[in-house]
N, C-alpha and C positions, 0 to 999 in steps of 0.2 A: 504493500500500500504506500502509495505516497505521501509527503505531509501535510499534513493538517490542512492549510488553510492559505498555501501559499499560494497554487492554481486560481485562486478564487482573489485573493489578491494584485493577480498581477495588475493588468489594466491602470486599478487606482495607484499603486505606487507609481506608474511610470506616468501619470500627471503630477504627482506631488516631491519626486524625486530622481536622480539622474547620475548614474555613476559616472566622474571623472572621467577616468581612460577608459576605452575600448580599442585592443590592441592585438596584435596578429607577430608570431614570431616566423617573418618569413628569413632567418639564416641562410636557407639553402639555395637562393634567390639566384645569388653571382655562380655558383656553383654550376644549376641550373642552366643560365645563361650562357657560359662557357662547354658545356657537353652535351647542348641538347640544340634542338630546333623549337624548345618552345614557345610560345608566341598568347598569352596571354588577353584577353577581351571582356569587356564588364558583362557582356553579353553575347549571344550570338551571332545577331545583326551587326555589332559594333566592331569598331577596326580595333587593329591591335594599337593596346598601349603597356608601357612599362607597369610591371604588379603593381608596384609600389603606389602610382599613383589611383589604379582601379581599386585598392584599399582606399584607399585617403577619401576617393568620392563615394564610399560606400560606406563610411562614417569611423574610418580607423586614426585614430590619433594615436597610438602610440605603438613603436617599432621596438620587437624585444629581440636583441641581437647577442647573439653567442660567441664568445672568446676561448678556443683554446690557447694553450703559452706557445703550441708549435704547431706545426700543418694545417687540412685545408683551414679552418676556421683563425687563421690567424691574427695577433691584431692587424696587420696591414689591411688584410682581406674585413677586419670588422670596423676598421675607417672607411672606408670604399664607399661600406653599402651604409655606414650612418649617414654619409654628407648625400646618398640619394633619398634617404627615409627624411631627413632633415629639408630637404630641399621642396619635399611635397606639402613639409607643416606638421611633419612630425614630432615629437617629444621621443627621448631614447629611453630605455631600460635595456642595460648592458649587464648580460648574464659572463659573470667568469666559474668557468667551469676550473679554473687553478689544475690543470690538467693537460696532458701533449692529445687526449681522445676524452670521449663521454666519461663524464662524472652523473652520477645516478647511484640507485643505493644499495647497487651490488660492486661499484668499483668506483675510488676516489683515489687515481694513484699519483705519486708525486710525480711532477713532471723531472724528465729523464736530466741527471747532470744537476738538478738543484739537492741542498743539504737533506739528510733526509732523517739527522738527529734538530730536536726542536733547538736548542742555542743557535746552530745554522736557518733552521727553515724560518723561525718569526723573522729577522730580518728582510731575507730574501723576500717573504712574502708580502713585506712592507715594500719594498724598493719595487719591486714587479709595480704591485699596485696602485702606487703615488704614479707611475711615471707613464702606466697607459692610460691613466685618467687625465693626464697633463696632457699626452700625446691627441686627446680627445676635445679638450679645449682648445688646443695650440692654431687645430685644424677646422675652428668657429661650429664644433657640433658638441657642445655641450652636455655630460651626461644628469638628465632626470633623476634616475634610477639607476642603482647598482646592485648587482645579486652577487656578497659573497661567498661564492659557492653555488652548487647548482645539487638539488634532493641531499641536503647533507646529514640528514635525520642518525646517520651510525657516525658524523664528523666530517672532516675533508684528511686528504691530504695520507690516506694509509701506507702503512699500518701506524703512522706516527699521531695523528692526530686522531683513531679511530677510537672512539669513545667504548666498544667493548671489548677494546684490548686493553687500553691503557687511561680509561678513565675521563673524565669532561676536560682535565686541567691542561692538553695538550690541545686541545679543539678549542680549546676556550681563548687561551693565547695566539692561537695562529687567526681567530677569526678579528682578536681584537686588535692584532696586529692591520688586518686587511681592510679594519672599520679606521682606525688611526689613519691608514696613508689616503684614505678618502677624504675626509676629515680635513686633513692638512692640504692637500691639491685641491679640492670643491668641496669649502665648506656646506655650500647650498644643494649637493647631491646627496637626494636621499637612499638611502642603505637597506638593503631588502637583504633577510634570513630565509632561506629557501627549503621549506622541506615537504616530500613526497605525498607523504596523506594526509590531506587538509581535511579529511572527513574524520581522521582517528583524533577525537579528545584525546585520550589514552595517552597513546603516543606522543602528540603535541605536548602534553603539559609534562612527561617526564623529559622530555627534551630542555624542556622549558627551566623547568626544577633543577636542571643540572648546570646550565649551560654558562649562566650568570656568575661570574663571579662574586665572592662574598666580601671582598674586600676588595675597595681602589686602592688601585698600583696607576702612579702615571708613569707616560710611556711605555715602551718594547718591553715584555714580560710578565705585563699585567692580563688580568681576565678580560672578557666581555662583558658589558654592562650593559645596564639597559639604555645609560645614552648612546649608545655605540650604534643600534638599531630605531628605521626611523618606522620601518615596514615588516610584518611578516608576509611572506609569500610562500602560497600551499600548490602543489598539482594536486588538479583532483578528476579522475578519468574514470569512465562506468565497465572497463571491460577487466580490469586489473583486479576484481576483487569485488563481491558482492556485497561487501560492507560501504561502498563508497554512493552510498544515498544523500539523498537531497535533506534526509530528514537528519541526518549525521551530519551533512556541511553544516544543518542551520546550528545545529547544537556545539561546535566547536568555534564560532566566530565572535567569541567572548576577549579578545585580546584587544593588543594594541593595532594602530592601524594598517589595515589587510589588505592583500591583493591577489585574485587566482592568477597565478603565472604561469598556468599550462592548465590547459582543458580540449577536451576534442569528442565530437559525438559521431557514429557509423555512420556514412552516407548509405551504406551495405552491409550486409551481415548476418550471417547464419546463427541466426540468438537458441539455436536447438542445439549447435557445437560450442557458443560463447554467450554463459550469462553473462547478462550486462545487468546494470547496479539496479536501474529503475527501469520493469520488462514492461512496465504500459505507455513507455515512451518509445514508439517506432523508429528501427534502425532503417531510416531513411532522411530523403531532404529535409522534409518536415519536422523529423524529430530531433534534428540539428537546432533547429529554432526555436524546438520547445527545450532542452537541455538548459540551452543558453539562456533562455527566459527569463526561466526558472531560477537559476542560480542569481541572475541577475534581480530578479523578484526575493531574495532571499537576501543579497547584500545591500539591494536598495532600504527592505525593511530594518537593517542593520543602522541604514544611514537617519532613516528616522527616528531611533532614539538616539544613535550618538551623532551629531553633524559630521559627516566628510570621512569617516571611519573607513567605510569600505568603499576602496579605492578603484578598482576597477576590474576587469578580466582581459587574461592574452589565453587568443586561441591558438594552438599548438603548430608551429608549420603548416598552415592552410593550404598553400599552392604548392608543394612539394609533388609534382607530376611524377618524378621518379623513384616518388617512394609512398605510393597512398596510402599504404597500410600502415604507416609513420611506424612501423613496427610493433602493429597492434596485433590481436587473432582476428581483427576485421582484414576485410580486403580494401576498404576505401573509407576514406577518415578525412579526407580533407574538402578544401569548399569551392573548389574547382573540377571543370571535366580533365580528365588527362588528355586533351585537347586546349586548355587553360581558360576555360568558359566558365564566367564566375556563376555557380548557382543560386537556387532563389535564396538559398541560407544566408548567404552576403549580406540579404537586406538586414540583419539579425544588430551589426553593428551600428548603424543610426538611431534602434529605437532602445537603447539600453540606458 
């Protein structure tokens, strides 16, 4: 069953309130661009135009862009494509995965060649991160938003900073390290916590409970604090696990200020080989728009008792032709045809 009273809600919240960002992490854009022919259209009839901007007019303000330390995702390659997210009216949220490949919450590994005792890694991981955020400034695309770390719900940075090997007090220092060199390069960028299940209370608040240090220490070797964080940000996806309901998001959104940083609903999908969290919302176009709604009906109501609390949603790689199944058990996940023809789901980001 779904919750309570939220369906029935939607409509009036979205006259009385209005989530900030509405964002799309298109990463794999220049990738794309570079090894394919694909050619992108807000429509069928319509000519081709660059993603970026067929987001923008389909109501996307903000661009969530991924940083590995080495390969395709590199910073070079994640300047590139901010000064074109930037050029359409975008606002940035720059995910560092602190990583040479995917960080997520079966693997945080340090990137190859950096310290990988903590006296060496806090430093290093202060100097990285002061100096791509300058490198981001330098080049007039200023970062919004920063995610240190990317699902780091076990820590970053393993096995050194992995919270069930060696406890909060190595994750805690390398995150405050990564919240310092922000801090210090743009003070006005605010600092997103990133972690996997945005539906588990559980899980959230023992993260929570652990992660903070107990005592200020200033500078390099001190904990995280909570001025250190200005944002939590949760992925919360329905094929990953049947605990991840709408009525679980609504119950864990008791924090400080939120943001879904990853979400993605089936455009296809054999829901008899893959439960999906909430089974009365159809894996199709349509249930794309109800997913997002919804969730969006759940952080709106958020926003009416606290002002400006819940910040916004990024939907997961939408245009990723070459990879639709964004590596789901669905076959098709994103908001495009693999022909680059935006579907009706698009409309989804104006009315949020």
């Amino acid at each position: 069953m779904r919750p309570f009273v939220i369906p029935l809600v939607t409509f009036w919240l979205s006259l009385v309130s209005a989530l900030t960002y509405h964002g799309v992490d298109f990463s794999s854009l220049l990738l794309l661009e570079s090894t394919t022919d694909i050619r992108y259209t807000a429509s069928s009839t319509a000519a081709p135009q660059r993603f970026e901007q067929i987001l923008y007019d389909y109501g996307v303000n903000l661009a969530r862009i991924r940083i590995w330390t080495t390969g395709t995702y590199n910073l070079n390659y994640g300047l590139e494509l901010a000064k074109r997210a930037k050029a359409v009216g975008m606002d940035l949220l720059v995910d560092l995965h602190y990583s040479d490949t995917w960080a997520d919450p079966g693997q945080q590994a340090i990137p190859f060649g950096w310290p990988t005792d903590l006296e060496g890694l806090v430093p290093q991981v202060y100097n990285y991160t002061y100096e791509l955020v300058r490198e981001f400034d330098a080049q007039g695309t200023p970062i919004q938003f920063i995610q240190i770390g990317n699902e780091i719900n076990d820590g970053p940075f393993w096995p050194t900073g992995q919270i069930s090997v060696n406890g909060f007090n190595g994750a805690s220092q390398l995150l405050h390290a990564g919240a310092l060199a922000v801090r210090t390069a743009s003070p006005s960028t605010k600092i997103i916590v990133h972690l996997a299940s945005g539906w588990d209370k559980d899980d959230i608040s023992w993260f929570y409970s652990g992660i903070f240090a107990s005592e200020t220490k200033e500078g390099l070797g001190g904990g995280l604090t909570l001025s250190d964080v200005d944002v939590l940000g949760f992925s919360f996806y329905p094929y990953y696990g049947t605990g991840a309901t709408l009525s679980n998001l609504n119950s864990s959104m008791d924090y400080i200020d939120i943001m879904l940083v990853e979400t993605g609903w089936p455009a296809s999908c054999d829901t008899t080989a893959t439960l999906l969290s909430e089974p009365t919302i159809p894996a199709d176009i349509k249930g794309q728009i109800t997913w997002i709604e919804e969730i969006a009906a759940i952080l709106n109501s958020v926003n009416l008792q606290y002002s400006d609390k819940a910040l916004g949603i990024v939907y997961w790689e939408a245009g990723w032709t070459a990879n639709p199944t964004l590596d789901s058990p669905c076959p098709d996940v994103i908001l495009v045809t693999s022909n680059g023809v935006a579907r009706e789901s698009m409309t989804v980001f104006s009315g949020m």
